[in-house]
C-alpha positions, 0 to 999 in steps of 0.5 A: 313580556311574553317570550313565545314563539309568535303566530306564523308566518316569522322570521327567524334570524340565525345568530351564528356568529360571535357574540359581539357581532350577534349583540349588535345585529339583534339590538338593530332588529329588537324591535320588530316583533310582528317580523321576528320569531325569535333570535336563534343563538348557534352554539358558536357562542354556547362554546365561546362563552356558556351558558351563564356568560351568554344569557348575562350579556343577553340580558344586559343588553336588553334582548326582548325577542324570544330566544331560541338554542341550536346546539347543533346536534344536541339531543341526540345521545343517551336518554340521561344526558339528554336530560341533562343538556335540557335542564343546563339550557334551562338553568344556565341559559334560560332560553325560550326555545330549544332545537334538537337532533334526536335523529338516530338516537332512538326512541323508547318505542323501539327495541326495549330490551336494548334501553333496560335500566332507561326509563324513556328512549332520546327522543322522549327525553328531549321532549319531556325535559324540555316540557319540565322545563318550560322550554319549547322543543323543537325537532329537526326532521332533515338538514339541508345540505346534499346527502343530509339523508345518507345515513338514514331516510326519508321514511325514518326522517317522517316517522320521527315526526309521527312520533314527536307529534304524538308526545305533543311536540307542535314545532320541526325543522324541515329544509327550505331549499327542498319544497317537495319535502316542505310538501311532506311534512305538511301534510304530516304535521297538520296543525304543527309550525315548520321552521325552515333553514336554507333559503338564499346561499342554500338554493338559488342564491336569492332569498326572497324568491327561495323564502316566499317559494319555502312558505307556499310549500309549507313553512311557516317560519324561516331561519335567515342568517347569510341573507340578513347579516350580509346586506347593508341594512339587516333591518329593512332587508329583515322587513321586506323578507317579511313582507314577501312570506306573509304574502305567501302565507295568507295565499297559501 
C-alpha cells in the first residue's frame, strides 16, 4: 500500500492519547482515506511503550493509514543525536512521517566555527537523515499557544522556513489558531503543504469554523485531535470536517 502523505486537503487525527484508547479510535477511522492524511502518533505513546512495541501493535492491528511521528521537540539538539533519533524512528518505529523542532538548535549556515568537529548544523541533520531513511521530514515553524515566540521571532520562525525549503523539505507545521500567520508562511512556502494544529479548543472553540477559516489562510492539512475524539461519532465528525476544508480548499 502506498504510505505517502495524501494531496491536500486532509485530516490529520492527533493520537495523543494512550495506546489502547489510540488502536481503537484509528480502527474506526482506517478506512477513510480520501478524509485522512495520516495517523499522528504523540510521544505519549513512544515513552509508554517504544518503538518496537508500538509499531507491533500498530501493525497488529492492521493500521493502513500513513503514520506520522511527534516527539514533541525532537530534532532540536546536537547534530549527531539528531541523527540518531532519526535512524531509532526508522528502524524501530518504521514511521512514514516525521516532525520535528529544529528551532533554536542551529543550522550549519551559521557560526561554523562554533560547529567544528560536526560535519552539518541540526537542522540539516534532521533533514538529510530523514531523506536517508525514506522518512518525510516535516518542520514546525511556530506552535500554537500564546507566547509560543517569546524566545525567538518571527522572522527567525520564517527564516527556518527559507532554509528547510532550500534543503528540499516540502511539509511545515504552522498554527491554525493564528491565520494571519497561516497568511505568511503561504506565501514563503509556495508549493510546500502546511500542517496545521489548533483548531476548536485552541481558537473559538468550534472547529468546523476554525478548520475551514485555517484552509482559506493557507493549510492544507489539519491536525484535529479534541475535536474528533470528543464527540460521539469520531467517524462521521471526521467526514463532515472533511467536507468543510475541502470546500475551503478548492474556493481558496
Amino acid at each position: 500500500m502506498d504510505k505517502r502523505l495524501k494531496n491536500p486537503p486532509g485530516i490529520v487525527p492527533a493520537m495523543d492519547m494512550p495506546l489502547g484508547k489510540a488502536l481503537m479510535e484509528m480502527y474506526q477511522l482506517n478506512n477513510l482515506t480520501n478524509e485522512i492524511t495520516g495517523f499522528k502518533i504523540g510521544s505519549e505513546i513512544r515513552d509508554g511503550y517504544g518503538y518496537s512495541t508500538m509499531r507491533r501493535v500498530l501493525d497488529e492491528a492492521d493500521i493502513r493509514m500513513p503514520t506520522i511521528f511527534d516527539g514533541q521537540k525532537d530534532g532540536c539538539d546536537v547534530p549527531d543525536f539528531i541523527v540518531g533519533q532519526v535512524e531509532r524512528v526508522a528502524k524501530d518505529g518504521k514511521f512514514d512521517s516525521y516532525i520535528g523542532s529544529p528551532l533554536g538548535a542551529g543550522s550549519n549556515v551559521i557560526n561554523l566555527d562554533l560547529n567544528e568537529g560536526y560535519k552539518q548544523g541540526s537542522l540539516e541533520a534532521f533533514v538529510n537523515t530523514c531523506y536517508e531513511q525514506n522518512i518525510v521530514p516535516i518542520i514546525v515553524l511556530e506552535m500554537t499557544q500564546p507566547g509560543a515566540i517569546r524566545y525567538s521571532s518571527h522572522e527567525q520562525c520564517e527564516e527556518l522556513a527559507r532554509d528547510a525549503i532550500d534543503l528540499g523539505v516540502r511539509y511545515f507545521v504552522a498554527p491554525a489558531n493564528k491565520p494571519e500567520r497561516l497568511e505568511v508562511y503561504r506565501k514563503i512556502i509556495d508549493d510546500g503543504e502546511i500542517v496545521s494544529p489548533g483548531a476548536g479548543p485552541q481558537k473559538t472553540g468550534n472547529v468546523f469554523k476554525d478548520a475551514e477559516s485555517a484552509i482559506s489562510s493557507g493549510a492544507d492539512h489539519l491536525v484535529i485531535g479534541r475535536g474528533i475524539f470528543n464527540s460521539d461519532n469520531p467517524e462521521q465528525i471526521t467526514k463532515e470536517l472533511y467536507g468543510g476544508i475541502l470546500e475551503a480548499y478548492d474556493a481558496r
